[in-house]
C-alpha positions, 0 to 999 in steps of 0.5 A: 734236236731242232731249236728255234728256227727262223719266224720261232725266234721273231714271234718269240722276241714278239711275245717277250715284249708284250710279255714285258708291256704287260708286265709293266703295265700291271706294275704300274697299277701295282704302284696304286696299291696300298702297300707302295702307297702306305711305303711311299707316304711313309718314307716322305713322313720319315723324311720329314721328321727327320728334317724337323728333328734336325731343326726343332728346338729341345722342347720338341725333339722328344716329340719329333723323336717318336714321329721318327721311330713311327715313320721309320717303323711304318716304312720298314712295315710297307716294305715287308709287304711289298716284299712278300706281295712280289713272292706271292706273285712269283709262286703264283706263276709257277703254281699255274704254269698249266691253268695260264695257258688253258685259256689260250689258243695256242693255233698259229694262223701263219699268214699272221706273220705276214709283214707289210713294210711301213717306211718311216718318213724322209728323216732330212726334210729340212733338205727339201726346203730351198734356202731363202734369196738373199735380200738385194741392196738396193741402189742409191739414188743418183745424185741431182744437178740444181743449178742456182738462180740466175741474178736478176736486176743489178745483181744481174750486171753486177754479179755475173762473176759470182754467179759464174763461180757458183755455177762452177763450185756446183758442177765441180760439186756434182761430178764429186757426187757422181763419182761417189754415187757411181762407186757406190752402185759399184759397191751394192753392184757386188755386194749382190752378186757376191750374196747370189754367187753364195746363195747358188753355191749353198743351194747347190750344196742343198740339191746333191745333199738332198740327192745323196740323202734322197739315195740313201733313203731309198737303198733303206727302204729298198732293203726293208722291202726285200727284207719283208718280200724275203720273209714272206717268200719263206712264209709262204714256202713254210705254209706250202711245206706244211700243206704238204707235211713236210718234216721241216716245215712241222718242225718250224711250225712246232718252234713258233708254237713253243716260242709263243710259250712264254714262261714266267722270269721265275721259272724259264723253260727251253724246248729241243725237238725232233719231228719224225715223219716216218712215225709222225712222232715229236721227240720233245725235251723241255728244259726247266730250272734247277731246283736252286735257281726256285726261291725259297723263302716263305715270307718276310718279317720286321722286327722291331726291337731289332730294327731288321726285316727277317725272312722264314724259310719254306719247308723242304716239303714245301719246296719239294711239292711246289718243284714236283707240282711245276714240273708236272704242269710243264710236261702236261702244258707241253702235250697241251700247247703242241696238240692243240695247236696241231689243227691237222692232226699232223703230230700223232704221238709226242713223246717227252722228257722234262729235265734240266742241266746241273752239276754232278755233286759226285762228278762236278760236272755238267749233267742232265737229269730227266725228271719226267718220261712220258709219251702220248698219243693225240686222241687220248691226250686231248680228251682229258679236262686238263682244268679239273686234272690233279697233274701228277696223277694224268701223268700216271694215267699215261704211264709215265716215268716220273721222279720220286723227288726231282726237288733232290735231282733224283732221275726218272727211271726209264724203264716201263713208260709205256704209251697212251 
């Protein structure tokens, strides 16, 4: 029998995530409740008097003492009814494994499915950005020739020597100020060139990173495009099939419709079809936990003089009913979301086995066990109000084989389903 095919699986994964976001969402709510509120505040207050308790003086440790046993007692409390509000919630999923999908269209729109690529943005542009010029040194300024003053007067027929050696002394002076200044314009000369020769060398380095990562950034988007262009072509090849009623596109249609059926983390279904198109006929096996896999315990207590959180278990009555119920709902949420999402009517007659996988305690090994063999016929199915019906006895409406107690894995008879 077919499984999950293609677009099945993406819209299953789908809905296990806004499962999951929904999920979390109410948890955080939850965590504004009372009784986590109540834990919360209680273990801080069990807390704190234990540290007081440490450091208080003899005269109040007996007082401390009993704030201890309070807070401690208090917490052990909180945490019993956080416990049992979590099972509270878990058998509500299963008691209503049928009225939570009565209120949802189970149609598909396919074109839903359609994807349009959304490319993330360049994730290196800091590659865009050409690197900074290097700051130029600048010359030094040229060293200036000043001449002394001509003597005058006396001086001027008396110190002509003298102002002949100065002059010397200042342009042996000067041509020393040259060389340096010149050597030093040589210096800055190619401290810039070796800051350009580097800046070019980094910049060129950027340009063929930025090639490279331009490239492969394209090849990515170039792949998601042909991804989304593939998916669509098969898209639209199934809503061609489909028009068409082609047995393969009914049975893709049908694994996306039951993917769509999200199940509680408590009670998880798998589902096995075959589409016969000669018969317009859908062969469905509905997978279901075994009964060991069902939590069992009634409630939880705490005990003080014991200083232990016990639990009580369900009766087996209870746990019988509470099994058989679910899997009455799952045969009938079964009919209902594949007829109700069949909007064509391609899908005349399903007929369905709910079971599950277990151990043989005779053989030891791995068997299946049907719990319910029941067939149905479009028309007759969807006329029924599956909001006021009792499940067990629209079951034997239908005439289906049904398990006296599949809580003990005893198997449906098959003889004598008859169909409606």
């Amino acid at each position: 029998m077919a499984r999950r095919g293609f677009f099945a699986e993406i819209q299953h994964q789908s809905c296990v995530a806004a499962r999951e976001r929904e999920r979390a969402e109410r948890e955080a709510v939850r965590r504004h409740n009372t009784a986590i509120r109540q834990a919360e505040q209680a273990r801080k207050e069990s807390e704190r008097a234990q540290t007081q308790l440490a450091k208080a003086a003899v005269s109040e440790r007996k007082r401390l003492e009993k704030e201890a046993r309070e807070a401690h007692v208090a917490a052990m409390e909180a945490e019993v009814i956080e416990r049992n509000g979590k099972l509270e919630r878990i058998y509500e999923e299963i008691d209503s494994l049928l009225a939570s999908t009565l209120g949802v269209d189970d149609y598909v729109d396919l074109s839903s499915l359609r994807v349009e690529v959304a490319h993330p943005p360049f994730d290196r542009p800091d590659l865009e950005v050409p690197l900074l010029q290097p700051s130029r040194m600048l010359l030094p300024n040229e060293p200036v020739l000043v001449l002394p003053e001509p003597p005058s007067g006396l001086a001027s027929f008396f110190g002509k020597k003298k102002y002949a050696e100065a002059m010397e002394n200042v342009k042996r002076a000067h041509e020393r100020d040259l060389v340096e200044w010149r050597a030093a314009c040589r210096d800055v000369l190619a401290r810039n060139k070796n800051a350009e020769d580097v800046h070019a060398r980094d910049e060129a380095r950027r340009l063929d990173a930025l090639k490279s990562e331009r490239e492969r950034y394209a090849k990515e988007c170039a792949v998601r495009e042909s991804e989304a262009a593939d998916r669509n072509r098969r898209l639209d090849e199934l809503i061609t099939n489909l028009g068409y009623g082609t047995a393969d596109a009914i049975q893709e249609y049908v694994s996306i419709v039951l993917s769509n059926s999200v199940y509680p983390d408590h009670f998880q279904a798998a589902h096995e079809f075959e589409f016969d198109s000669s018969t317009a006929e859908l062969r469905l096996r509905v997978l279901v936990p075994g009964p060991v896999e069902i939590p069992t315990i009634k409630s939880y207590k705490y005990t003080k003089a014991t200083d232990e959180i016990t639990s009580t278990s369900l009766s087996q009555k209870e746990c019988r009913d509470r099994y058989a119920g679910a899997i009455h709902q799952v045969a009938l949420r079964s009919f209902h979301e594949v007829f109700e999402s069949d909007r064509r009517g391609l899908i005349k007659t399903i007929s369905l086995e709910v079971g599950t996988n277990t151990i043989d305690p005779a053989t030891g090994q791995r068997t299946y066990v049907s719990f319910v063999i029941a067939a149905a016929e479009r028309e007759s199915f969807l006329a029924f109000e599956l909001s006021a019906v009792v499940p067990a006895l629209t079951l034997g409406r239908l005439g289906a084989a049904v398990s006296k107690n599949p809580y003990s894995l005893v198997a449906a008879e098959r003889s004598g389903v008859r169909r409606s």
